[in-house]
ZAMARGU-4260 file (C-alpha; in steps of 0.2 Angstrom, whole numbers, plus 5000, padded with zeros to 4 digits):
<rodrens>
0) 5026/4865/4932 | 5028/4882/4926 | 5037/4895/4937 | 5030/4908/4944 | 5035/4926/4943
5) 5041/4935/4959 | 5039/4953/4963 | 5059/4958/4971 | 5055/4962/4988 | 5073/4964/4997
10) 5076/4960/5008 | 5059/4953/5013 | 5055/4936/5000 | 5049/4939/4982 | 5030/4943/4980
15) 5020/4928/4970 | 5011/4936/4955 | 5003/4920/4946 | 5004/4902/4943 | 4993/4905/4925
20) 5004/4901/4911 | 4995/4911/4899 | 4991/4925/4909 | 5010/4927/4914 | 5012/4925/4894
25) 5003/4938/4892 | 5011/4949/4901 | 5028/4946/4895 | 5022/4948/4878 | 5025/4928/4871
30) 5015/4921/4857 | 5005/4906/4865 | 5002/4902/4848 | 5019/4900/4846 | 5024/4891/4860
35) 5010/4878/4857 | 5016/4874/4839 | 5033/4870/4844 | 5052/4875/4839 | 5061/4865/4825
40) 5079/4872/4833 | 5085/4882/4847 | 5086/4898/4835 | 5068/4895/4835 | 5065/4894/4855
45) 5080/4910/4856 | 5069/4920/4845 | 5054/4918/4855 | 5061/4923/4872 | 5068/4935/4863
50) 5054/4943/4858 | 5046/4946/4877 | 5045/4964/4877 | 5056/4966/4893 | 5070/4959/4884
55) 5083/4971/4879 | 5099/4967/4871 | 5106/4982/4871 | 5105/4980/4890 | 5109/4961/4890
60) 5127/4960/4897 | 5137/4944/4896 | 5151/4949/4900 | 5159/4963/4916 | 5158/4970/4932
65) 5147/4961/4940 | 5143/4946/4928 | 5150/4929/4931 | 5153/4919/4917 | 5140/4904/4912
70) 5142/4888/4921 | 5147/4874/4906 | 5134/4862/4912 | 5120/4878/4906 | 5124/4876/4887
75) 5105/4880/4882 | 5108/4897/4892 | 5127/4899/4884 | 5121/4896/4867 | 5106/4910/4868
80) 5120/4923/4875 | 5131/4918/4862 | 5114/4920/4849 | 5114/4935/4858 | 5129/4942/4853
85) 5130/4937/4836 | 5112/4945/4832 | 5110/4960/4843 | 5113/4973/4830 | 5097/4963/4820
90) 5083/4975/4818 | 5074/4958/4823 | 5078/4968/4843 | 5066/4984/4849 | 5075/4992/4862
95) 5068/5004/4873 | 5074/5022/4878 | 5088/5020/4889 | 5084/5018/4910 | 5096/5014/4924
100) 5094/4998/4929 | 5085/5003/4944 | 5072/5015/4936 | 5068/4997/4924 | 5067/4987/4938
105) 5054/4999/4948 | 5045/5001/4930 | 5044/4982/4927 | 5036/4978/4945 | 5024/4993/4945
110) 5017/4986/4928 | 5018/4968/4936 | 5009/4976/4952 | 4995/4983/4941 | 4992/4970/4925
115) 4991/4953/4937 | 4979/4965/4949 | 4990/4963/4966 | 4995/4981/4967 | 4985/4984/4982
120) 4988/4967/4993 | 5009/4972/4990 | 5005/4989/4994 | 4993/4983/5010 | 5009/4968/5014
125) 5020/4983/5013 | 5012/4998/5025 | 5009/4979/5037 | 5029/4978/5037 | 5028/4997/5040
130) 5018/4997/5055 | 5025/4982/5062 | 5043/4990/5063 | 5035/5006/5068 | 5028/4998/5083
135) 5044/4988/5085 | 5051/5004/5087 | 5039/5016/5097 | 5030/5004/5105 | 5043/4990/5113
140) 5044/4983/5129 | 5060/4994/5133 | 5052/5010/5125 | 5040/5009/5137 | 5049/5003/5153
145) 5058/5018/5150 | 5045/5030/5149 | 5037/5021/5167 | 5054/5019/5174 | 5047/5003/5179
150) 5065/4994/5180 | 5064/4975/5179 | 5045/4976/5181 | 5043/4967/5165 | 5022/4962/5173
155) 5021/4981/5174 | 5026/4986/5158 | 5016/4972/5149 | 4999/4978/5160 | 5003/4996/5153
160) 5006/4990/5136 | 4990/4979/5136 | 4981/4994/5145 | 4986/5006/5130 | 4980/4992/5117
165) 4962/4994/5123 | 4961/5012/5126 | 4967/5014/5109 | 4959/5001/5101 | 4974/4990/5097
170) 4988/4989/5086 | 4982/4999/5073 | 4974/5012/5083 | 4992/5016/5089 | 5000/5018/5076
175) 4987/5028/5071 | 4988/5041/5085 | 5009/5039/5081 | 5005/5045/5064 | 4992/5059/5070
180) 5002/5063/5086 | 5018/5057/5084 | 5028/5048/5100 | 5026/5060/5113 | 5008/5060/5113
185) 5009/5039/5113 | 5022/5042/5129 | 5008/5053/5138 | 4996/5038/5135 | 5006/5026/5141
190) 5010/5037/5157 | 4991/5040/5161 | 4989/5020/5157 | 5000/5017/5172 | 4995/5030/5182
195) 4976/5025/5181 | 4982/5006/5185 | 4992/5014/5202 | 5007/5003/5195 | 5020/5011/5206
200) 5038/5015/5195 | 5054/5006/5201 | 5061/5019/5211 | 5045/5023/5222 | 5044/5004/5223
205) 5059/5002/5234
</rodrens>
């Protein structure tokens, strides 16, 4: 089974792109050609990872801040970085202008986004998270007993809270109005919600 490659989402879990071998090929730049005629020697499988297009070697650390060094029991991996190291000055290697690490990695996934067509379900997944925190935020239990001053009430704040769902057409209608209006007109809805219920605030209550 062949892997397949993840969108870095932190720290929410890696976006799947593809499960087709030769479309994720593709991408990467690998001759299927290539990879269906076989390799004689490791040199020849080094050569051919190498040869993805997002592979760098003036970029490849082995070695520093941050890298750990290769667990013995990887010798395929330990061989390629010594292979590495021995042929990185090779004109075999392209390298690209120079970008932080962060600017490739946001460069690389934008590309990802677009080529395996899944730009607009990450973009719809990420404005879902959005909203979802926005309302965690603006639109919680405790917000709103706060604005109703409805104590331990928790039935009263939750017959608001569903009150405000209808009037505004659910979820998404109220974050609408929170990105029209901002909180205070969502605090005034919430307040004529429980006024039109004649749900009596804590205080009055007692």
């Amino acid at each position: 089974m062949y892997l397949i490659p993840k969108v870095p989402d932190a720290p929410n879990p890696p976006f799947d792109l593809s499960d087709d071998f030769t479309e994720i090929s593709k991408f990467l730049g690998l001759s299927l050609p290539r990879f269906h005629e076989g390799f004689q020697t490791k040199r020849d499988v080094f050569k051919w990872a190498a040869s993805c297009k997002y592979f760098d070697p003036s970029q490849f650390r082995t070695s520093g801040p941050g890298i750990t060094k290769v667990k013995s029991e990887r010798t395929m991996y330990a061989e390629f970085v010594e292979w590495v190291e021995e042929t990185r000055e090779l004109e075999q290697f392209s390298t690209s202008a120079p970008l932080s690490r962060e600017d490739r990695y946001a460069k690389t996934r934008e590309e990802a986004l677009i080529f395996f067509n899944k730009k607009e379900e990450f973009n719809a997944l990420v404005k879902a998270r959005f909203n979802r925190q926005r309302l965690k935020e603006s639109f919680s239990g405790s917000r709103v007993r706060d604005w109703t001053e409805l104590g331990e009430y928790w039935k009263g704040v939750k017959l608001v809270m569903d009150e405000v769902r209808v009037r505004l057409g659910g979820e998404e209608g109220i974050v609408d109005l929170l990105d029209k209006h901002g909180e205070d007109e969502l605090r005034k809805v919430v307040l004529q919600a429980k006024a039109d219920l004649g749900i009596v605030s804590q205080g009055a209550r007692l």
